[in-house]
N, C-alpha and C positions, 0 to 999 in steps of 0.2 A: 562857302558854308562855314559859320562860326564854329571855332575848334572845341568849342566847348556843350554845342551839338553834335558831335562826332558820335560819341560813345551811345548816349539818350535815343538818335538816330537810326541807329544800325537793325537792321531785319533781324530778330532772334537767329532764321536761317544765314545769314552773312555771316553775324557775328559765328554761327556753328561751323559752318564751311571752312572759316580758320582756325579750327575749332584745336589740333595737335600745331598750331603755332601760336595758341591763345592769343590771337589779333581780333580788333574789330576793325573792316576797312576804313578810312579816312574818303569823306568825301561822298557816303553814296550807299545805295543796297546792292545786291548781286543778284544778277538776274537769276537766279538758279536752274532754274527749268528752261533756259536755253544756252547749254553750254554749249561751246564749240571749240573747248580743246581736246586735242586727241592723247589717248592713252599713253601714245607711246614716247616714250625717254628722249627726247633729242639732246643732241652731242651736245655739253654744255663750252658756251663761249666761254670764253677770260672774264672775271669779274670786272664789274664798269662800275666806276665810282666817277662823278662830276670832278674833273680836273680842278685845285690842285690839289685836292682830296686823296687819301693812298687807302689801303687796308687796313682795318683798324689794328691787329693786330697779324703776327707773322704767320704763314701756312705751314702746316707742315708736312712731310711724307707719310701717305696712311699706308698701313701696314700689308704686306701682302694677304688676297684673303678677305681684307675686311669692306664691308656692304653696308652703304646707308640704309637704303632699303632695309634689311634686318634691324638695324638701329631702329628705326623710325617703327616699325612692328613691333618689336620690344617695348619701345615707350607707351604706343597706343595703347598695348595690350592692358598696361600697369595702370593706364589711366582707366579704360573700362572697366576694370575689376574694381578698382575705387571708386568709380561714380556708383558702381551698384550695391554698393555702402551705406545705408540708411543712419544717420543720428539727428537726434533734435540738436536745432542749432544752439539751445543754451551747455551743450553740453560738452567737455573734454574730449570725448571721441568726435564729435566735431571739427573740434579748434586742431586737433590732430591730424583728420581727413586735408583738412586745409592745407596744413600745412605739407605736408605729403604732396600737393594736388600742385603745390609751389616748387617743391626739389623738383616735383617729376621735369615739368616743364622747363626750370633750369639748366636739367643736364644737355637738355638735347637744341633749343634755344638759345642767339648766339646775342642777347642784347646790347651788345658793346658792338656788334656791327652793323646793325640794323640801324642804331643809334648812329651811324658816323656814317652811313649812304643815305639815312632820312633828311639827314642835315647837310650832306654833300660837302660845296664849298664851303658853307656857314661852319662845320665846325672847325679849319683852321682858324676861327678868330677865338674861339672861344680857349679859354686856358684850362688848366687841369680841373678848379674846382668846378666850374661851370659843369662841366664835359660829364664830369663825373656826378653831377645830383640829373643833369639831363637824363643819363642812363638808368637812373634810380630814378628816377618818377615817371617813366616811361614804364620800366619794366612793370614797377607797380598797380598800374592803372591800366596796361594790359591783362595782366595775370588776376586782379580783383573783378575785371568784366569779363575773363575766360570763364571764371570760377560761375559768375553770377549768369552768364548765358549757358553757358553748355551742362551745368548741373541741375537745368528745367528736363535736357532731350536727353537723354542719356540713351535711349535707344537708335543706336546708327550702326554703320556697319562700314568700315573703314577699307580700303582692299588694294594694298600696293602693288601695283604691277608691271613696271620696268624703274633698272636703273642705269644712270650711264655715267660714268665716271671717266675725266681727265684730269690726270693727275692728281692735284688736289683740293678739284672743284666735282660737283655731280649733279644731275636732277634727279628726282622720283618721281613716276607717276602715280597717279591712286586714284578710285573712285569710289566719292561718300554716297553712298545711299541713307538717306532717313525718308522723313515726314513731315509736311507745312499743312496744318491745316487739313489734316485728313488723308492728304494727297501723298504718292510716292512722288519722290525727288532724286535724281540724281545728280550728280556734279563733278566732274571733270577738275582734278586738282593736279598744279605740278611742285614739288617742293624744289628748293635752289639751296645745296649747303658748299661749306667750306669745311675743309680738314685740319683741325689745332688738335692737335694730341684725339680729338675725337671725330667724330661729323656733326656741326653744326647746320641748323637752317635758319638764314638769313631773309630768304623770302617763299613767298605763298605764290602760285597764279590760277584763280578761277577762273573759268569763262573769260582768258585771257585778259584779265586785271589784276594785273600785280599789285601785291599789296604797298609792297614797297616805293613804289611808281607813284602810289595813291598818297602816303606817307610825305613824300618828300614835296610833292608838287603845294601840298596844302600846309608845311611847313614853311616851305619858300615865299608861299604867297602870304603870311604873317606874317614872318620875318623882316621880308622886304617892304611891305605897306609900315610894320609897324617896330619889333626888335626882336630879340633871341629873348629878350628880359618877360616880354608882352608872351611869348608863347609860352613861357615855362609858367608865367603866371596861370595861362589859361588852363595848363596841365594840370597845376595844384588844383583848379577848383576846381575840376570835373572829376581830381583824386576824392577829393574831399566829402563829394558827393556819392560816391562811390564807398564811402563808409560802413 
């Protein structure tokens, strides 16, 4: 699927399912109404990055005490009370919401990793500058179609329920309930962060499809047919569109 249908593609519910990692899946819709992951926390492995790829950036030790899971309820929380913020869009308290709706997701959202396991082996070639607008048109064109899908629904119900942390990697689990169409929905969500001075989440898994998985397979398969130059092009114009 052309990268430049990804975004245009995405089930409003898909796009919401990622909805506290302001992702749209790559590649596809989510089944929603047939999840099959389980609630519960499993032990998280070692981060796996495509060899000879490393960590984008270095771990650190999280503090005694401290709980992604809280983290990630903390941010939900900030973002529900924001979406139930009414302004017209010509207006300052708008252009405000927005940007609000942009920190929230930054602090807790780790783009700089996401960006360097989407792109695996691809990003040893590329050099600083590269690396560095890759991450900025990524983040942007996530965070402008987080905004543009999830501030239709704003009625969901978010509900984190285990966490499991080694050292200083964790999952969470959680279960989205909303509404498609009438219908209740629910969904089976697992988050996967990393600890740098805070807890970040690096990836999503719905109804056992990683987002990241989804991310990388359809960056590689550009890459590879065509270049790093070809996909960041395709990035700008589905930015651009996204206006």
């Amino acid at each position: 699927m052309p990268f430049v249908s990804l975004v245009r593609r995405c089930h409003p519910l898909a796009c919401f399912v990622a909805a506290t990692l302001a992702f749209t899946l790559p590649g596809g819709e989510i089944s929603a109404a047939k999840s099959k992951k389980s609630t519960t926390a499993t032990t998280p492995k070692p981060a796996e990055i495509d060899s000879p790829a490393a960590a984008a950036s270095a771990l650190s030790k999280p503090p005694a005490g401290s709980s992604p899971m809280a983290d990630l309820k903390k941010s939900n929380a900030a973002l529900k009370k924001l979406f139930a913020k009414s302004a017209p869009t010509w207006s300052p308290e708008h252009d405000a919401k927005r940007a609000e709706m942009h920190k929230i997701v930054r602090s807790f959202l780790d783009f700089e990793e996401l960006a360097h396991r989407a792109l695996a082996r691809h990003w040893d070639s590329l050099n600083d500058k590269q690396r560095t607008e890759f991450v900025g048109v990524l983040r942007e064109l996530i965070e402008r179609n987080y905004i543009k899908q999830v501030h239709g629904q704003p009625n969901y119900e978010l509900r984190f329920t285990k966490e499991a942390i080694m050292g200083s990697e964790a999952t969470v689990s959680a279960t989205l309930e909303t509404s498609n169409e009438g219908k209740k929905v629910t969904v089976e969500m697992e988050y996967k962060l990393l600890y740098k001075d805070r807890w970040l989440v690096y990836d999503v898994i719905t109804d056992e499809q990683g987002m990241l998985e989804n991310y990388r397979a359809e960056f590689n398969k550009i890459i590879t047919k065509e270049s790093f130059d070809a996909l960041l092009k395709r990035m700008k114009k589905r930015l651009e569109k996204t206006e």
